[in-house]
N, C-alpha and C positions, 0 to 999 in steps of 0.2 A: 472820335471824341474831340470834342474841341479844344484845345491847346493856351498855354499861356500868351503864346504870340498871337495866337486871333484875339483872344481879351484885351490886349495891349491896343493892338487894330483898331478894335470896335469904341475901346475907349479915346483913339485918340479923335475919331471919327463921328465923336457925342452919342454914344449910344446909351453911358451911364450917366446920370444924373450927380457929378462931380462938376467942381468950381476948377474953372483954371488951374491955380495954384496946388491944390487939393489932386487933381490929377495929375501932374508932374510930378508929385510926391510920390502916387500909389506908383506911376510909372517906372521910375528909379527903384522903388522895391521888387516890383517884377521883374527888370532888367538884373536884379542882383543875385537871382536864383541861379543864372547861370555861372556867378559866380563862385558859389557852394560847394563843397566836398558833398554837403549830403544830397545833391543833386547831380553835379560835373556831367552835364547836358546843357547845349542851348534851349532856350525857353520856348523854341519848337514842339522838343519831345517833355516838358512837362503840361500833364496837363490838367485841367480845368476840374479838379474830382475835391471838390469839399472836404467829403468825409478822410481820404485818405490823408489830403494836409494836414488835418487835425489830428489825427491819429502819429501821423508822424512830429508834431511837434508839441502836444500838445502835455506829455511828460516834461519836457525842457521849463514848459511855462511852469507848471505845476511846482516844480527843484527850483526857478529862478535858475537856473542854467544858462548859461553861454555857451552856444552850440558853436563848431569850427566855422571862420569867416566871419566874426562879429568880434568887436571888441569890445562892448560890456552888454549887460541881461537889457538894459533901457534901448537899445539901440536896436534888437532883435527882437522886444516886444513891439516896437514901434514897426518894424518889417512886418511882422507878424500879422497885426491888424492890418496893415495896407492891403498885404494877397489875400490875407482871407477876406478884406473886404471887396476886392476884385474880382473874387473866384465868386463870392453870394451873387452876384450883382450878373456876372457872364454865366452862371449857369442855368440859372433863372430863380434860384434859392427866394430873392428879396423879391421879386414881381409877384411870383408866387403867394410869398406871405402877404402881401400887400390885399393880393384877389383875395385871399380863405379872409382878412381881417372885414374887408369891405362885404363880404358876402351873407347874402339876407337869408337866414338857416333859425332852428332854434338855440343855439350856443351864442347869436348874436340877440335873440330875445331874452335868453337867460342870462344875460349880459348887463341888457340895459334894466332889466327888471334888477338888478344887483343893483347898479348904478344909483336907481329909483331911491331903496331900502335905505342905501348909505347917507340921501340927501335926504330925507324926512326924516330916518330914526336916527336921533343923535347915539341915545345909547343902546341902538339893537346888538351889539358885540361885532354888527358885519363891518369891518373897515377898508377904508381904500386901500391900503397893502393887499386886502386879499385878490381886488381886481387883476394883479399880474400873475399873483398865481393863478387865479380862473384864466387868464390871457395862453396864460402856457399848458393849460389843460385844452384848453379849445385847439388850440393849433395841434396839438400833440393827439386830437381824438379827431380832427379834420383829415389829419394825414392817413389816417385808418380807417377813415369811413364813417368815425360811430358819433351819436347824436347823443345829449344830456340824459337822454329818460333810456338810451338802448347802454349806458354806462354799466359797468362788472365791477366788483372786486379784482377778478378775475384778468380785467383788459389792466387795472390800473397795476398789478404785480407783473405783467408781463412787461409794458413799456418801462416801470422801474425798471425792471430788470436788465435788459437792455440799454439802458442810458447809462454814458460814463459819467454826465457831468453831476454831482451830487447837488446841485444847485437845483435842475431841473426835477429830481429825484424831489425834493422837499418841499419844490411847488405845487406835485403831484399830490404830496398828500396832504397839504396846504388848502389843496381844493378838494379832496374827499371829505373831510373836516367840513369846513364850508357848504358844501352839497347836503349834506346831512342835517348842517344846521337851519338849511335854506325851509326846508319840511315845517316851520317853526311859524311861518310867514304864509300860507294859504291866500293870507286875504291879499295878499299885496302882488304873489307870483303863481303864477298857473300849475297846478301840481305836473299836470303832463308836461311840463318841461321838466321834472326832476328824474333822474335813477330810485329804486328803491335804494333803501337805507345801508350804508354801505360798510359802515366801522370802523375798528381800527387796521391798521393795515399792518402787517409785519414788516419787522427789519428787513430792508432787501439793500447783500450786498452780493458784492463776488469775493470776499474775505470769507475763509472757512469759519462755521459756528462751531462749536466744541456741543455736540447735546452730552443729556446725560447720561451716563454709561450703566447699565447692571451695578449693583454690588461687587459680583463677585471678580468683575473685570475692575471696579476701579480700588477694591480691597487688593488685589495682585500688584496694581501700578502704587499704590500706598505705600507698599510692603517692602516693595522694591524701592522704589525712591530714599524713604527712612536708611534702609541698607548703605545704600551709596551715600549719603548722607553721613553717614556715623562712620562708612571705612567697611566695604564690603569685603569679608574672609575671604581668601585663599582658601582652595584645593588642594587635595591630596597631602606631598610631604609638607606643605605651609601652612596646612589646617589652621596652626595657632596665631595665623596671623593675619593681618589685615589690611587693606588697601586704604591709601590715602583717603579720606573725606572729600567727595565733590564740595566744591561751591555750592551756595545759592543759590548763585546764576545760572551755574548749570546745571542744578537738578531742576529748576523751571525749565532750564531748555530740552532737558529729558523728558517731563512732563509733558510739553508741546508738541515734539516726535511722536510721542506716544498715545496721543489724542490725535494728531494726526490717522495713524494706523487704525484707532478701532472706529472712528470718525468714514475712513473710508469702506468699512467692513459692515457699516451699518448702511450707507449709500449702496453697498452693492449688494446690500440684503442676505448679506452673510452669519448679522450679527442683529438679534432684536432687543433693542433697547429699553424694554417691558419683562426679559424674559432671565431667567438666571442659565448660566451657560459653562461649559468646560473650559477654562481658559486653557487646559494645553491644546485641544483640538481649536481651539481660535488661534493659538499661533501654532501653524500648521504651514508648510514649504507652500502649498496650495495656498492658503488665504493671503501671504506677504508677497508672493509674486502676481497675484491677481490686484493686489492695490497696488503692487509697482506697475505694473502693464496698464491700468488706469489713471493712474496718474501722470504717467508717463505719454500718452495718448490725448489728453486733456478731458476728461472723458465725467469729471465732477463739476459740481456748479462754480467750483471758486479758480482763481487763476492759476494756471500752472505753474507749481511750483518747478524753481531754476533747476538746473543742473546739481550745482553746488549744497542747496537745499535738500532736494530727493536723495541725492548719497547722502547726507548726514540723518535724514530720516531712517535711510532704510538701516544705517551702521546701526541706532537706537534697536530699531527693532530686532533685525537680528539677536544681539545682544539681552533683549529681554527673552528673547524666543528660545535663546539657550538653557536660560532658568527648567526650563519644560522640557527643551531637548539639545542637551549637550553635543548629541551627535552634529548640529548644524555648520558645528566651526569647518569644518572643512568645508560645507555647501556655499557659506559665508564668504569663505577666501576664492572660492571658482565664481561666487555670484559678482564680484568687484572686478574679476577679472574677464567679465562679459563685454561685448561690443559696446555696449551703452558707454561705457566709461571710460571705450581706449582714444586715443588722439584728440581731447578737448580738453583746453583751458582748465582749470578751475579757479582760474581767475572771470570773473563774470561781465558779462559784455559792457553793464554799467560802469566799472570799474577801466576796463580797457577804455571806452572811450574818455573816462574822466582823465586817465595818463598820457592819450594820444592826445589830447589835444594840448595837456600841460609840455609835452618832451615836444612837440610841435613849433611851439611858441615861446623865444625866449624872451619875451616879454612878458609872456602869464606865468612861465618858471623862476623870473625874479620877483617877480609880486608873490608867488607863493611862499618863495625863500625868506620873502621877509614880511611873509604876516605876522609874524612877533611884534617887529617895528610898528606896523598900520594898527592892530589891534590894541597893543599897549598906550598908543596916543591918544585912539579915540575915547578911549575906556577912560584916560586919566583922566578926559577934557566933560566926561557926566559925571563921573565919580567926584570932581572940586566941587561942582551944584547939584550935588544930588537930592538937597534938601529943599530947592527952586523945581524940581521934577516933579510931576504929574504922576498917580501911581504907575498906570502903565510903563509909562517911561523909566521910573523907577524899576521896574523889575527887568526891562528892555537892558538897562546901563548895568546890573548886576551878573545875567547872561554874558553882556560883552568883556565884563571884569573877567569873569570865572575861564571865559576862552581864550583872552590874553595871558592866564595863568597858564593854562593847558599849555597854550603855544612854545612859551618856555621851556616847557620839557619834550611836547611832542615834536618840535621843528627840529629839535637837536637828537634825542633820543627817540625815534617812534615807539613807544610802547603802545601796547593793545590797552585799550581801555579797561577793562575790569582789570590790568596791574594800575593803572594811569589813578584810578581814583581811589586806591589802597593807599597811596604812599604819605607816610607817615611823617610829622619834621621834629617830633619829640620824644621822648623816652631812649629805654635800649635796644629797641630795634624800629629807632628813626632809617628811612630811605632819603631823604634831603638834607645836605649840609652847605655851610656858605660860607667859601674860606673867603677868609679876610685878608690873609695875605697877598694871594695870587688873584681875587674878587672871579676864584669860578665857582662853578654849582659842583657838589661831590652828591651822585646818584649812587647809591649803594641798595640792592635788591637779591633779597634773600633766591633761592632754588623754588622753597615752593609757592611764591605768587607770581611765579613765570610759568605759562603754558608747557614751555616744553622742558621743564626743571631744570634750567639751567639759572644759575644764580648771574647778575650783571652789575659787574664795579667801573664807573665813567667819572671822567672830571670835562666839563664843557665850561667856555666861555665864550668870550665877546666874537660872534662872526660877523664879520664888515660894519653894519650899522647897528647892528640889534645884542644887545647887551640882557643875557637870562637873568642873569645875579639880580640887577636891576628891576626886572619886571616883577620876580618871583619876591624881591623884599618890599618893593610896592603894594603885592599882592597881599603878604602879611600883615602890613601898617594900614592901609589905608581902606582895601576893598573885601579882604575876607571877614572883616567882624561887622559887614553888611549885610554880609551874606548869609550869615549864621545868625541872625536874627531874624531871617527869612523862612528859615528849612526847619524841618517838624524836630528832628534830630540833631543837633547841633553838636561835633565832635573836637574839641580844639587841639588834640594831638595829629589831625590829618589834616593832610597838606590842604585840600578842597572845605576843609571845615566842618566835615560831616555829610556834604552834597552826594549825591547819589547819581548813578548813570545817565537816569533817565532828563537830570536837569542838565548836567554838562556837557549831553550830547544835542538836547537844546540850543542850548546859550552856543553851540560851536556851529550849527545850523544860519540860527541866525545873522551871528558874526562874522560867519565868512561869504555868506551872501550879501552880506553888506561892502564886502570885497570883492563881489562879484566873481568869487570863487567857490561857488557853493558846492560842497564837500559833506561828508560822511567826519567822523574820529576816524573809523579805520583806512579811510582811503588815504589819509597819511603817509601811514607805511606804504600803499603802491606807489602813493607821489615819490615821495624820497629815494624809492628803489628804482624807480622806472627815470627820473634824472641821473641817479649814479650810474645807472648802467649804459644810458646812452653817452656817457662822459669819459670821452678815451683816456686809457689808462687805469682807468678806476677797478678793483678787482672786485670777482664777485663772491669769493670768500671775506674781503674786507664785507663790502654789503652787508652780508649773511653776519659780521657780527655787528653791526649795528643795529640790524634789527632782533638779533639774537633769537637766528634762526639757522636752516642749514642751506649750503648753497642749490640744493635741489629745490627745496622748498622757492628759495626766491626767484629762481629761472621760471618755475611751474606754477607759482601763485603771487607773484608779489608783483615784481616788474613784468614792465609792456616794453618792447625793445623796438624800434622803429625800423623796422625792416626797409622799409621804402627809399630813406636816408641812410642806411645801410648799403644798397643797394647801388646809390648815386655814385657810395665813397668808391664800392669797387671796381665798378665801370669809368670814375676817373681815374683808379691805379691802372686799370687796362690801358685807357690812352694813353697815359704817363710812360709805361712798358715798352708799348706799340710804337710811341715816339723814340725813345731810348734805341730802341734795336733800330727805327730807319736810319737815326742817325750814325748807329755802329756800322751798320753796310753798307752807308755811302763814305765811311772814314776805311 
């Protein structure tokens, strides 16, 4: 297979159709692959495969991510394009296209008869937008062989299906539309150049669809839910009493689990979704370990769920599966302590990488330390003209407000989001206070809006540049009763102003990709932990209560510990030693 160094060769040697200037450019990007962790090979052994580059890079683009060896997202997309326009060019990808566009077939007559329609009928509905989607149906039905009139349904859900990039997905059906409508025009286009009539096309994703369930199966999940909801009873001697009230939140994410489960009982034809059924024999040791083994296998249309993901589904199910058959707890406790689940992470590789490269770089680790600082600027400098803003921009600068608000409490306290956006700054059982005398923040949070019921009493202020008190009373005055004129619900005893998850997780997306630190809310707490712990000295029971957790917890799920630089430290105590004793035995 041909290699990045023969593409470099051939390019410097005019084989692609690049300017001067234009080529020394792509060149220094291909020369910097062997500078890469995600490579660390010369550009020898990489080599020339389109699809694999894209595959591997092409989630970073998607995040806005800055992969290791780049120092902002602008720098790495501009890399980005150069190889992969290098690789199009040395594989033969663009000659290729070049021949299928120039080639005299019927998708090049069904083409220019389009062309025809758009110049004479002004208002036929066919528009020149639709010519690129036909552009990329033709390419995409060249590559397979198939000609306008031999077109499927059939061909057009399989190539969906197969394509990551949702763009190309949209042109597909962009020109199904199109094709159909084409039938409309007899007089102007040759019928034998059309497929028959081809309709609408279904959703095609690789994200699971939820169908709908039996009665009797989604009457059980109902039932159940309601339960945890209101404080599911105790057993035996505790008969009269009751269990805490799930959330909201997470009786949806009970719900999700559990459409999961009967989601893959009905893919494996266990469970018919027309038919009324026994839900204790659906949950059955048999039917939960055949959708684990399935899923587990990749073996469903939609992506494999993580690690991390599959144990919390199967914990749900279990769990519901006891309702029907008590007996399971113990099969429950041997099932978790199966192979699947011994010596791996449950910190997930997205997350390790997003800490490796922050404990990496103490340069991205002080940019992260003080996105309080970076966010609370930019957010004052739209929030002064916010009333000069364009809506978009307008709702852009209210995101960025709501994440310099977060910041303030989540750079000093990481709290889990669903406490993060409970917290209260009025009444008697306010969680924010702002002493005046000493100008810190008094975080005060009851036992039960902490996950692991522990209640957490903190007073934080000014670290280095970045001043909470400050951003959080800014936040009050000037940006929150923007905000609440925004959001359906407006609540002016919480801290957020009645905003919801789903915008603050938003507005922090955005925000910190604007800092070219683009992050998650929860990747927070790995940040924070995964800096303390690479930070000699720093204890990791302290850790464990700042994030107010326990210290097995953060060794196993929080922080990423940099072994590698670990590693360096001990092999220099070695020499230090090694030196020490020559010079003892020559004294």
């Amino acid at each position: 297979m041909m290699t990045l160094a023969d593409a470099i060769q051939n390019l410097k040697a005019g084989a692609y159709p690049f300017s001067e200037a234009n080529g020394k450019k792509i060149i220094g990007s291909a020369n910097k692959c062997a500078r890469l962790p995600a490579y660390n090979c010369p550009v020898e052994m990489v080599p020339v495969d389109l699809d694999a580059f894209e595959g591997k890079w092409s989630k970073k683009l998607k995040n806005k991510d800055t992969p290791e060896g780049f120092d902002n997202f602008r720098q790495f997309k501009v890399w980005h394009s150069n190889v992969k326009t290098l690789m199009n060019h040395a594989s033969g990808r663009h000659a290729e296209a070049l021949m299928q566009r120039k080639q005299e077939d019927d998708w090049k007559r069904l083409r220019d008869g389009v062309s025809s329609i758009i110049e004479n009928h002004e208002k036929s509905g066919v528009q020149a937008t639709d010519l690129i989607s036909l552009t990329v149906l033709q390419s995409v039905a060249r590559e397979h062989g198939v000609q306008p009139a031999s077109l499927t349904k059939e061909n057009l859900k399989l190539w969906m299906h197969n394509m990551a990039d949702a763009g190309r997905r949209n042109a597909l059906r962009k020109s199904a539309c199109l094709l159909d409508k084409l039938h409309h025009f007899s007089g102007h286009l040759s019928s034998s150049l059309l497929p028959s009539i081809i309709g609408a096309l279904p959703k095609v994703t690789k994200t699971r669809q939820t169908p709908a369930f039996p009665h009797s199966v989604a009457d059980a999940i109902d039932t159940y839910l309601h339960e945890l909801s209101v404080g599911e009873k105790y057993k035996g001697l505790a008969a009269n009493h009751s269990r805490k009230p799930l959330s909201p939140r997470t009786i949806k994410s009970v719900r999700e689990q559990l459409a999961w489960y009967f989601t893959c009982l009905i893919e494996l034809g266990h469970l018919d979704p027309e038919g009324e059924v026994d839900i204790r024999k659906l949950m059955s040791l048999e039917n939960i370990l055949a959708a684990f083994d399935a899923e587990t296998a990749g073996e469903f249309y939609w992506k494999p769920l993580a690690k991390t993901t599959n144990k919390k589904n199967m914990g749900a199910v279990f769990r519901f599966a006891r309702r029907f058959h008590p007996e399971f707890f113990d099969v429950q406790q041997e099932f978790f302590k199966g192979s699947y689940f011994v010596d791996w992470d449950t910190m997930t590789k997205e997350n390790q990488d997003f800490c490796r490269r922050l404990v990496q770089s103490p340069r991205r680790s002080l940019k992260f330390m003080n996105l309080p600082k970076h966010l609370f600027e930019d957010a004052v400098e739209q929030i002064a003209r916010f009333d000069s803003l364009s809506e978009g921009q307008k709702a852009n600068a209210l995101r960025l407000a709501v994440a310099a608000a977060a910041s303030a409490i989540l750079m000093f306290i990481p709290l889990r989001a669903d406490t993060l956006i409970n917290l209260k700054v009025t009444g008697e059982d306010a969680n924010i206070f702002f002493l005046d005398e000493s100008k810190d923040v008094r975080l005060s949070i009851e036992a039960s809006m902490m996950k692991n019921k522990k209640s957490m009493v903190a007073n934080y202020g000014r670290r280095g540049k970045v001043n909470p008190a400050k951003i959080l009373n800014w936040w009050m005055r000037e940006a929150r009763p923007l905000v609440m004129e925004q959001i359906q619900t407006p609540d002016p005893t919480m801290l957020f102003g009645g905003a919801r998850y789903h915008y603050l997780a938003a507005g922090w997306r955005l925000a910190t990709a604007g800092q070219d630190i683009y992050m998650t809310l929860h990747q927070v707490r790995h940040g924070i932990a995964s800096i303390l712990i690479n930070h000699p000295g720093v204890n990791v029971d302290d850790i464990a209560a700042v994030l107010n957790n326990t210290p097995t917890t953060v060794l196993k799920t929080y922080a990423f510990f940099d072994r590698e630089k670990s590693i360096q430290v001990g092999m220099a105590g070695l020499k230090a030693v090694n030196a020490a004793l020559e010079k003892g035995f020559r004294g």
